[in-house]
C-alpha positions as CSV (number, residue, x, y, z in Angstrom):
1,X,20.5,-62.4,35.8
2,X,22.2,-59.8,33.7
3,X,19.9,-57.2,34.7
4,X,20.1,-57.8,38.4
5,X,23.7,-56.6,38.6
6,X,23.4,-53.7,35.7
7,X,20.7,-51.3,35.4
8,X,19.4,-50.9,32.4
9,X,17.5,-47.6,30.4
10,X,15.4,-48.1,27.4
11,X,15.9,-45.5,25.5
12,X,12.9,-45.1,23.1
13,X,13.3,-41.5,21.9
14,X,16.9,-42.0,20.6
15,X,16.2,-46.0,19.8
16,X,18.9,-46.9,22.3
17,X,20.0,-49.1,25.7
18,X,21.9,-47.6,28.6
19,X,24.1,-49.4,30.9
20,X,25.4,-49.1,34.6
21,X,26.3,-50.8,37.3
22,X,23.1,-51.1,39.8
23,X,23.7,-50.2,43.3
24,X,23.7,-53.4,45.6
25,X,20.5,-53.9,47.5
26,X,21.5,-54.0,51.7
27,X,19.6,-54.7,54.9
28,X,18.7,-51.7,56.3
29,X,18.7,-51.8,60.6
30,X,16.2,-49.1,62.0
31,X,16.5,-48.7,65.4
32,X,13.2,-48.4,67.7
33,X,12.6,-46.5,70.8
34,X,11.1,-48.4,73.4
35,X,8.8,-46.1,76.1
36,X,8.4,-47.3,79.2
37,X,4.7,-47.5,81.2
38,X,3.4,-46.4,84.3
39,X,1.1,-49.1,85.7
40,X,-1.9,-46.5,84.2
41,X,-0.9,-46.3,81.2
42,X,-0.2,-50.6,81.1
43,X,-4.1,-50.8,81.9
44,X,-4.7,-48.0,79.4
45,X,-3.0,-49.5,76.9
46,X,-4.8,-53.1,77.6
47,X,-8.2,-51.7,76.9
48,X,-7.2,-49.7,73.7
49,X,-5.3,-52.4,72.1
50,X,-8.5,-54.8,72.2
51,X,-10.8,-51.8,71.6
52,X,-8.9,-51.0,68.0
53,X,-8.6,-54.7,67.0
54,X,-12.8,-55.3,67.8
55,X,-13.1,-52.1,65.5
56,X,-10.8,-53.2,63.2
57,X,-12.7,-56.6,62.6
58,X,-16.1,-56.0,63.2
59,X,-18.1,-58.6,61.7
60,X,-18.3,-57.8,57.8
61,X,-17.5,-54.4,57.1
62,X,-15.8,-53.8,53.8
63,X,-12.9,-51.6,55.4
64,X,-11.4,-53.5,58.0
65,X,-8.7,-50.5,59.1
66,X,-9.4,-48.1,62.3
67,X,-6.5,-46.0,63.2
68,X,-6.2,-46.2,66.9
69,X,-4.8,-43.5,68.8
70,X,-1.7,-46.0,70.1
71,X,-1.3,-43.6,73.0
72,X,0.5,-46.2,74.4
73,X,2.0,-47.8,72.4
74,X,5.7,-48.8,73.0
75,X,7.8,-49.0,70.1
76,X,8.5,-46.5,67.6
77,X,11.0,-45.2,65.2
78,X,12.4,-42.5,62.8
79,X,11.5,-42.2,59.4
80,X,12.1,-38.9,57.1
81,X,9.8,-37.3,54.3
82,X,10.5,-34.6,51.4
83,X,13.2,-33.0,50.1
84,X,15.2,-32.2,52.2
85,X,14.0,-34.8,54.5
86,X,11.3,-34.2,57.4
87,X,11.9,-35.7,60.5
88,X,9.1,-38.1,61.7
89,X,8.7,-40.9,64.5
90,X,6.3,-43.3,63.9
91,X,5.1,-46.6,65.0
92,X,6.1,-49.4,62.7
93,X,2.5,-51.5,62.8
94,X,2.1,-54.7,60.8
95,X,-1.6,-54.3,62.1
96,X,-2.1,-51.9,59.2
97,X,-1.2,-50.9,55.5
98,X,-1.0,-47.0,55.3
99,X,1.8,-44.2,56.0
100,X,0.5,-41.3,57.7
101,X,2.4,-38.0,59.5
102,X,0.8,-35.2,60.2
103,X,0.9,-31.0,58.4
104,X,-0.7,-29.7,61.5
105,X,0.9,-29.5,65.1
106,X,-2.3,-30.1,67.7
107,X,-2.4,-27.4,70.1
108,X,-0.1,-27.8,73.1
109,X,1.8,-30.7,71.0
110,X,5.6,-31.7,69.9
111,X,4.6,-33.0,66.9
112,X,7.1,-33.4,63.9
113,X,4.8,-31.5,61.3
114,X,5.3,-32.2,57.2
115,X,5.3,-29.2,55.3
116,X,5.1,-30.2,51.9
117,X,5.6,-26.3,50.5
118,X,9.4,-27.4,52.3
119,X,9.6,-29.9,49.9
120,X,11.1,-30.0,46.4
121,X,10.3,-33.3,46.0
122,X,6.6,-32.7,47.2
123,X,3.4,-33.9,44.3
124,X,0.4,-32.6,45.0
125,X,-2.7,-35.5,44.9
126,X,-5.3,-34.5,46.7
127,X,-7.9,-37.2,47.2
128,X,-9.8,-37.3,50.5
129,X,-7.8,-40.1,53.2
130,X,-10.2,-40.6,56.1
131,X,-11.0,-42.6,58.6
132,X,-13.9,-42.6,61.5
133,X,-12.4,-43.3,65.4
134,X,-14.2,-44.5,67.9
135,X,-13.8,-40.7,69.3
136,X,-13.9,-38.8,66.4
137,X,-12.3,-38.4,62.8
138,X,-9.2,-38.7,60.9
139,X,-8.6,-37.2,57.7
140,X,-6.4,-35.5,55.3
141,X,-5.4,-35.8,52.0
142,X,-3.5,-37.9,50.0
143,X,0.2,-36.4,48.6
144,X,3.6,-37.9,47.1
145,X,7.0,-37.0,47.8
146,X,10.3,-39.0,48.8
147,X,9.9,-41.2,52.0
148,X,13.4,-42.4,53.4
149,X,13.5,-45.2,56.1
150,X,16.9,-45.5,57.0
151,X,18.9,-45.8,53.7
152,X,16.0,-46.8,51.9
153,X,14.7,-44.0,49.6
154,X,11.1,-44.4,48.1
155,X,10.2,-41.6,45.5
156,X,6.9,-40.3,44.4
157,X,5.6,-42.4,47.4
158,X,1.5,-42.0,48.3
159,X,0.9,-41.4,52.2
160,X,-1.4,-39.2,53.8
161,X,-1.0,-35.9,55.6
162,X,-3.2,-35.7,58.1
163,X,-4.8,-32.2,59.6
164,X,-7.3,-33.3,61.2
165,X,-6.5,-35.6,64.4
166,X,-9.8,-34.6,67.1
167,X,-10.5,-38.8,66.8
168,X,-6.9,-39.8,68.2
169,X,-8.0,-37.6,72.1
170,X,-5.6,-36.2,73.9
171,X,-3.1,-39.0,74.2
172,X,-2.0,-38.8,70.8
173,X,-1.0,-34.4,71.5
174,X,0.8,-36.1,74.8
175,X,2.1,-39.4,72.8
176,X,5.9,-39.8,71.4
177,X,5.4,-40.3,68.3
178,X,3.9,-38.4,65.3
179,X,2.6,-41.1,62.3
180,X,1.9,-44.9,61.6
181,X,3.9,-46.4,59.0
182,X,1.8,-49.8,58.4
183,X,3.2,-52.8,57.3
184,X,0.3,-55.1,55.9
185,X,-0.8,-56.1,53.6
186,X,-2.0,-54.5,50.1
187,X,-6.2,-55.8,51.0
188,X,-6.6,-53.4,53.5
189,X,-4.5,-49.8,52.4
190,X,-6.6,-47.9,52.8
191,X,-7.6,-45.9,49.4
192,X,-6.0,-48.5,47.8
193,X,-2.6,-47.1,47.5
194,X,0.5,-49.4,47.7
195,X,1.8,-50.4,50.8
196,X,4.6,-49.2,52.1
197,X,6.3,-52.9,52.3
198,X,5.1,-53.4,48.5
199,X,6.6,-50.3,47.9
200,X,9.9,-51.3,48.9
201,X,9.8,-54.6,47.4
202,X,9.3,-53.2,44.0
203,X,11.6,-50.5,44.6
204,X,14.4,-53.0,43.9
205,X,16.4,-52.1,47.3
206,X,15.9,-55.3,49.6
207,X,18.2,-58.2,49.0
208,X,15.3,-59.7,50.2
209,X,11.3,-58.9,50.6
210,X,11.3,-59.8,54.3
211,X,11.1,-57.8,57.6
212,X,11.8,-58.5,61.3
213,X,11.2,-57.3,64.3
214,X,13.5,-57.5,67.4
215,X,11.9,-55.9,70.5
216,X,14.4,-56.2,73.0
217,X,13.9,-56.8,76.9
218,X,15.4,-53.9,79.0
219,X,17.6,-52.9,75.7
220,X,16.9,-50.7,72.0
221,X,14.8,-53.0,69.8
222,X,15.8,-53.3,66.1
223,X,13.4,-53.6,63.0
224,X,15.4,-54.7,59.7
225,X,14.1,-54.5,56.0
226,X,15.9,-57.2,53.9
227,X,16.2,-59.7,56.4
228,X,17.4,-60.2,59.9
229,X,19.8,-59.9,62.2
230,X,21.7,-62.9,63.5
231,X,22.6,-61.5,66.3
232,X,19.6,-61.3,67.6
233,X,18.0,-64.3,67.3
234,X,19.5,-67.9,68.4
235,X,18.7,-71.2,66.4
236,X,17.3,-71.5,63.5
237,X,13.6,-70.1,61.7
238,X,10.6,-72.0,61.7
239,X,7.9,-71.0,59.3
240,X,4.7,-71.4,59.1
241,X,2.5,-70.0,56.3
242,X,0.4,-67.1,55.9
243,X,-4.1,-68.2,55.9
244,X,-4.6,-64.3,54.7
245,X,-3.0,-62.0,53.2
246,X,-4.5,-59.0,55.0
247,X,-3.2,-59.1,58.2
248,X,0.0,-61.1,59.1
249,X,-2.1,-63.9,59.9
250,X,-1.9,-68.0,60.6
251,X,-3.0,-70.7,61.6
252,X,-3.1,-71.8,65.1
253,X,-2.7,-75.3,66.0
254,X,-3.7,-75.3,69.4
255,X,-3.1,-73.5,73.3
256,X,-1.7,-75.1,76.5
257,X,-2.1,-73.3,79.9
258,X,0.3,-76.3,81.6
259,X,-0.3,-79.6,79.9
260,X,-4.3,-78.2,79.8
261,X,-6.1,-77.2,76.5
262,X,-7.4,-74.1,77.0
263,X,-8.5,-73.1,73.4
264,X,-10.4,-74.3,70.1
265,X,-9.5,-71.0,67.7
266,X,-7.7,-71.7,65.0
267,X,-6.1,-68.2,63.7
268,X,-3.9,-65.7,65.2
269,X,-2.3,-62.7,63.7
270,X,1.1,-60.8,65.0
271,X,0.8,-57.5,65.4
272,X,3.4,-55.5,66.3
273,X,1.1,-52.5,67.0
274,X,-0.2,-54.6,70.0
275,X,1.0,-55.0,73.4
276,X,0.0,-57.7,74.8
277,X,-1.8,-61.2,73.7
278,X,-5.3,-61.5,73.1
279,X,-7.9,-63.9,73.3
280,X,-11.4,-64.7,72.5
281,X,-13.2,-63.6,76.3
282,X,-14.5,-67.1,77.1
283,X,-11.4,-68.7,76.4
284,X,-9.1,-65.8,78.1
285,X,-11.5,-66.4,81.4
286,X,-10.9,-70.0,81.5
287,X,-7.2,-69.4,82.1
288,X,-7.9,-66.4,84.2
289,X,-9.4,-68.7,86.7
290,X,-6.6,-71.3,86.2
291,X,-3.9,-68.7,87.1
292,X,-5.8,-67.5,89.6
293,X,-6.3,-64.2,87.7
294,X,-9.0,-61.1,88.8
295,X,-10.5,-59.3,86.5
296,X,-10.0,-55.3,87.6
297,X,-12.7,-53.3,85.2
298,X,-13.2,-56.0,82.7
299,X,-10.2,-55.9,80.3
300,X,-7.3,-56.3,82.1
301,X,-6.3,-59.2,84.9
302,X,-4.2,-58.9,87.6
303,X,-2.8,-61.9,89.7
304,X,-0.8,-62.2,93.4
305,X,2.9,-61.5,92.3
306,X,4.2,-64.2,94.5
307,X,2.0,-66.9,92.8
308,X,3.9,-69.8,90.6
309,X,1.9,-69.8,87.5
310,X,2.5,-72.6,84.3
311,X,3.9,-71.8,81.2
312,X,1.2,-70.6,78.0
313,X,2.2,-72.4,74.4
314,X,1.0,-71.6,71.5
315,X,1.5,-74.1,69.1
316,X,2.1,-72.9,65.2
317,X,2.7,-74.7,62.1
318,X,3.2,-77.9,64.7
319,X,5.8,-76.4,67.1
320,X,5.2,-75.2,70.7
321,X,6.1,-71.8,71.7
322,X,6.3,-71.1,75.4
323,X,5.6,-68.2,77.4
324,X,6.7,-68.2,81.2
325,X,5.4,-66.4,84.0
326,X,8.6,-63.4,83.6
327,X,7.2,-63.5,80.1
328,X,3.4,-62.7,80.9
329,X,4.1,-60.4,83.4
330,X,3.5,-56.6,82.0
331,X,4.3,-54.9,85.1
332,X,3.4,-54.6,89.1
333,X,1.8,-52.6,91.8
334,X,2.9,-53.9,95.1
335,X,1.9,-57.4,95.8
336,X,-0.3,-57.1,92.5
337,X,1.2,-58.3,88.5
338,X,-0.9,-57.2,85.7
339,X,-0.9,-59.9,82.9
340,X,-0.2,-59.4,79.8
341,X,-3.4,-61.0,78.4
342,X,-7.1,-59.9,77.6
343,X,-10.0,-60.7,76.3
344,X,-11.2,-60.1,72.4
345,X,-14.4,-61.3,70.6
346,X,-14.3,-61.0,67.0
347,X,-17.3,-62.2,65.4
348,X,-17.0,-64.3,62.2
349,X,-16.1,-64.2,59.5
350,X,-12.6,-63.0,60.7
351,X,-12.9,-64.7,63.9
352,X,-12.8,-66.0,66.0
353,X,-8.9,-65.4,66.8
354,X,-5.8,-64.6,69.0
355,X,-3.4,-61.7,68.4
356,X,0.1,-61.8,69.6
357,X,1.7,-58.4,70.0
358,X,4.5,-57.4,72.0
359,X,4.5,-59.7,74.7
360,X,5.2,-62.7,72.2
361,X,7.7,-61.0,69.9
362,X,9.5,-60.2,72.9
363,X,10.5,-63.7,73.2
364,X,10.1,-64.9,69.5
365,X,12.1,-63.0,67.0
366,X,9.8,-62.5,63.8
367,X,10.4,-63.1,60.4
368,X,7.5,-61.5,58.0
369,X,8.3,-63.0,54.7
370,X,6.4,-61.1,52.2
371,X,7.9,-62.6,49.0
372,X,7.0,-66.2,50.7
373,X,3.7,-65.0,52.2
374,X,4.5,-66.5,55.5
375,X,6.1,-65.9,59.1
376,X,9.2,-67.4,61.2
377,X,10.1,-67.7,64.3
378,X,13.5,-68.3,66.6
379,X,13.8,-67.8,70.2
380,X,14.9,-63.9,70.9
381,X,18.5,-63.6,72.3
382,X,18.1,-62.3,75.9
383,X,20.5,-59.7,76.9
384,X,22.0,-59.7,79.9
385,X,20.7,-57.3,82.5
386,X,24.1,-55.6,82.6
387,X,25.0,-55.2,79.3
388,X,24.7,-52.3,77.7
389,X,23.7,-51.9,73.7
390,X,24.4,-48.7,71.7
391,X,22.4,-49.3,67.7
């Protein structure tokens, strides 16, 4: 109690205590950037969002973690590193547990480059950080130096800088942002470093050791460490307790296309990272047919935009969920809507299960409790279409 509100220095040397008043801990709101699709780029990202989650949980490997290239991925932010800080946009992904930014600009990129010889801060480490794509590899090395997200400082943090980037293609030279800043859990940081999350925890900082997400329909979203934003959420949380602590992952009670059962798998994970919901194939078919959903080239479905289809609930810690048709629509072509769903077989022992990315936590505002190991959910507040929101 007493240290909470002064900090205190042991003094061994001169066999004395220090005394002064700790700085107060306060939620820290980091705006994110939301990039719009082209109808290419919405099937593109369909089929690399269940590509990196089948690599990601391939049957029994011991390193669960593929970077993906998250060309298109739709929500990033801005993060600095060094001394004096180093601007970098990254994706905030609770799909994995590493930072990483890049020392090298790819040819014919915008990158945001760290140079760490810019840095006063900057600790040399060293050891090897890499990763095999699908396309290629990732790798760099290991290094500390001070990471600031918003007002939150972490010092002598361990990321990688990566120089080597041939495995994220050409999207990633073309994409918006320059790093991943993960935000899993410690089981799958790679190299075994500490998390970014458990670095702020332990840092002392957060009032409290939670995070949310607020990914806003035609408005900025909002990502807070410390805990949420009540302006952006209506109602109150319900929670619902983490089955792993690897992934953000839970239990799932059970899957309604209408008043129909259209699923037996009992885990999910919420990924930020993702956009759109996924589904073990045979299970993701079944409602295909029920909406009246054609498969284009075997990832993605697309389905007659004037066509009434029922809502999809997810029920979670014994609650229902729902998603309407405005909700599972990711964009159109004409006459044809491409749905925000596809199909994802993870083979045991991590599956089989369902991700929820973007398309859920559009509607849900998510609470990641990391001191409580667990997740919570209210219904998003919508914006109106006119409004206008400056974070």
């Amino acid at each position: 109690v007493f240290m909470r509100k002064y900090y205190v220095q042991f003094d061994w040397g001169k066999k004395r205590l220090g005394f002064a008043t700790a700085a107060q801990a306060t939620v820290v709101k980091m705006p994110l950037t939301k990039r719009d699709l082209t109808y290419e780029q919405t099937v593109d990202a369909i089929h690399q969002g269940a590509e990196r989650w089948e690599a990601r949980l391939d049957g029994g490997k011991d390193d669960p973690i593929v970077i993906d290239d998250y060309q298109n991925a739709q929500y990033y932010g801005e993060i600095s590193v060094g001394t004096p800080g180093q601007k970098e946009m990254v994706i905030f992904d609770t799909g994995s547990a590493n930072l990483w930014v890049p020392n090298t600009k790819p040819f014919l990129s915008q990158k945001n480059i760290y140079d760490h010889s810019k840095s006063s801060t900057y600790k040399k480490n060293g050891t090897t950080f890499a990763i095999q794509y699908g396309s290629g590899p990732v790798s760099g090395v290991f290094s500390a130096d001070t990471v600031t997200i918003g007002d939150l400082k972490l010092q002598d943090y361990t990321f990688a800088e990566v120089d080597k980037t041939s495995g994220l293609g050409l999207g990633y030279r073309l994409g918006k942002f320059d790093g991943i800043l993960g935000l899993g859990w410690d089981s799958i940081s790679v190299g075994h470093v500490p998390t970014p999350m458990n670095a702020l925890v332990q840092s002392g900082q957060l009032p409290e050791p939670v995070f949310a997400f607020y990914l806003g329909n035609k408005q900025p979203g909002e990502l807070v460490f410390g805990g949420v934003d009540p302006k952006h959420y209506t109602g109150s949380f319900s929670f619902v307790p983490l089955s792993s602590e690897s992934y953000w992952e839970i239990n799932l009670d059970g899957v309604k296309l209408g008043s129909d059962s259209v699923s037996s798998t009992k885990s999910a994970i919420v990924d930020s990272g993702t956009s759109l919901l996924a589904g073990p194939k045979s299970e993701i078919s079944k409602i295909a047919t029920k909406l009246g959903a054609k498969s284009v080239l075997g990832r993605e479905y697309v389905v007659d935009c004037s066509a009434k289809l029922p809502d999809l609930t997810f029920t979670l810690g014994g609650k229902d969920y729902t998603l309407k048709q405005a909700d599972l629509i990711l964009q159109a072509s004409g006459s044809q809507c491409i749905l925000g769903l596809t199909g994802l077989d993870v083979p045991p022992p991590r599956g089989p299960l369902w991700i929820l990315g973007d398309v859920f936590m559009r509607k849900y505002y998510v609470q990641f409790d990391w001191g409580k190991k667990r997740l919570g959910f209210a219904t998003a507040a919508q914006a109106q279409e006119s409004s206008v929101v400056v974070i």
